[in-house]
C-alpha positions in Angstrom: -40.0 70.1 -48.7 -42.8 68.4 -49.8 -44.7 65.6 -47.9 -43.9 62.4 -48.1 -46.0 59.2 -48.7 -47.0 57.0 -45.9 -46.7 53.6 -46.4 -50.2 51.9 -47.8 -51.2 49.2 -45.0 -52.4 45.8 -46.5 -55.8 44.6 -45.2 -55.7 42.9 -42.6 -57.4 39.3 -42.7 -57.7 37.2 -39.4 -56.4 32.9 -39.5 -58.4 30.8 -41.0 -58.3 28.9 -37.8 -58.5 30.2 -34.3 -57.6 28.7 -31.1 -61.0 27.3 -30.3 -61.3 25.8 -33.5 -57.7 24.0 -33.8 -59.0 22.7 -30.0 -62.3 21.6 -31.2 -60.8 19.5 -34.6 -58.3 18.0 -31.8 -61.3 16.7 -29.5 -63.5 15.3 -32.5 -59.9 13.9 -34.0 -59.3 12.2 -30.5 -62.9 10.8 -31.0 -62.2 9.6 -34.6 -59.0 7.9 -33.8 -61.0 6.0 -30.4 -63.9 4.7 -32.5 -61.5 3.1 -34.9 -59.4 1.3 -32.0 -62.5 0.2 -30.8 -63.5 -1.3 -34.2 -60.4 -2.7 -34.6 -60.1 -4.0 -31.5 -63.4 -5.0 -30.3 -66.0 -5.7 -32.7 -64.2 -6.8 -35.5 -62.3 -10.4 -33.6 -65.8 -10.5 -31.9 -67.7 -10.7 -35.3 -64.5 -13.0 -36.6 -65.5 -15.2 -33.5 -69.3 -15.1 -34.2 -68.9 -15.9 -37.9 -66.3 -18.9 -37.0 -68.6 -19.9 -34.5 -71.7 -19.8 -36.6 -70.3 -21.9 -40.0 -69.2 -24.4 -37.2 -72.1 -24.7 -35.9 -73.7 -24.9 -39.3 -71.2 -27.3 -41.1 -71.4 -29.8 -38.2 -73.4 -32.9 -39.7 -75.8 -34.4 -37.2 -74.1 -38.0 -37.2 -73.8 -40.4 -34.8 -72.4 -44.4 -34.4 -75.1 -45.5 -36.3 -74.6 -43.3 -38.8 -71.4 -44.6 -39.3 -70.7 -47.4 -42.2 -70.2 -50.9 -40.7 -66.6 -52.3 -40.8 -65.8 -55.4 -41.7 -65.1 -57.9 -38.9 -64.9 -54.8 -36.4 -62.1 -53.5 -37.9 -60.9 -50.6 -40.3 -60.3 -51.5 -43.3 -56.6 -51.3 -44.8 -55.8 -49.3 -47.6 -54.1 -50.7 -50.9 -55.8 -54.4 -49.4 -55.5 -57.4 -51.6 -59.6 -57.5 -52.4 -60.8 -61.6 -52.7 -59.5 -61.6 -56.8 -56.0 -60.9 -55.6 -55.5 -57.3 -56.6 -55.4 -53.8 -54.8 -58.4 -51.9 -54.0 -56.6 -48.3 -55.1 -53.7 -46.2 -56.2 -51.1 -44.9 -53.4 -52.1 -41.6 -53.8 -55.8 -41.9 -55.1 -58.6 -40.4 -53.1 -61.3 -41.8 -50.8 -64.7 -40.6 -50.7 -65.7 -41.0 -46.7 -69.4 -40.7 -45.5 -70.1 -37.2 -43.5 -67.0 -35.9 -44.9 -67.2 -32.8 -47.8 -64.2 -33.7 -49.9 -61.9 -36.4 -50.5 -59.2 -37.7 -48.8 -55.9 -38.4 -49.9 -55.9 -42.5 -48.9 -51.9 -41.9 -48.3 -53.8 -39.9 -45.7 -56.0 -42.4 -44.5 -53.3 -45.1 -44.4 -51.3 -42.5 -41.9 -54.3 -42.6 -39.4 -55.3 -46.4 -39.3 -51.5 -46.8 -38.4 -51.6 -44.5 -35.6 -55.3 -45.7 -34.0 -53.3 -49.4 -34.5 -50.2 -47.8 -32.3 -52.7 -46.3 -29.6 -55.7 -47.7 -29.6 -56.5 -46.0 -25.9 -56.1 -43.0 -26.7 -57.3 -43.0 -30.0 -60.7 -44.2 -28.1 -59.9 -41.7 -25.5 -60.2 -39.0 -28.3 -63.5 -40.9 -30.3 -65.5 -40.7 -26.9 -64.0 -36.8 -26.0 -65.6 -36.1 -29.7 -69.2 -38.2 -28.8 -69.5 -36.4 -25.5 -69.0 -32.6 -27.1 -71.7 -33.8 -29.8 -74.1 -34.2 -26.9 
């Protein structure tokens, strides 16, 4: 009988990953996924809240009552007013330029708010002198 052929054995070639490395991608993993909550969490609302804070602060005009323009016979002007010639002073829906204000305003708008200062007139003021005391 003749002999017979043992089987050829493949080479044998260890994981590409070991325990102790699978462990250490889990701990710097773990890491990763903590710094990006605290991004997320943390510092970005607080640099949200410092960049709102900080285009307040710099789009607040420094005004004050004298600053103001005078109104005529103490009080605020009606939109849409028959001028001394007998006509209107503007459209319904034109705009209003208004001092220490960047834009326009619809005068619709306008017309909304002198009724509601006319309605309440206390606490309109109550709301006027809450907005002088924060500006000092």
């Amino acid at each position: 009988m003749p002999f017979s052929q043992m089987p050829v054995l493949e080479a044998y070639e260890p994981p590409l990953l070991n325990k102790s490395d699978i462990f250490l991608l889990v701990k710097y993993l773990i890491v990763f996924i903590g710094l990006l909550l605290v991004v997320f969490m943390i510092i970005r609302p607080a640099m949200n809240a410092f960049s709102k804070a900080v285009s307040t602060m710099s789009s607040t005009p420094s005004s004050s009552a004298s600053s103001l323009p005078p109104a005529a016979g103490g009080a605020m002007p009606m939109p849409n007013a028959p001028v001394a010639d007998g006509s209107t002073e503007q459209a319904p829906n034109e705009t209003v330029a208004i001092n220490q204000v960047e834009g326009r305003v619809r005068e619709s708008m306008v017309k909304q708010v002198t009724e509601v200062i006319d309605q309440h007139p206390e606490e309109s003021l109550s709301v006027v002198r809450g907005w002088m005391a924060d500006a000092n």
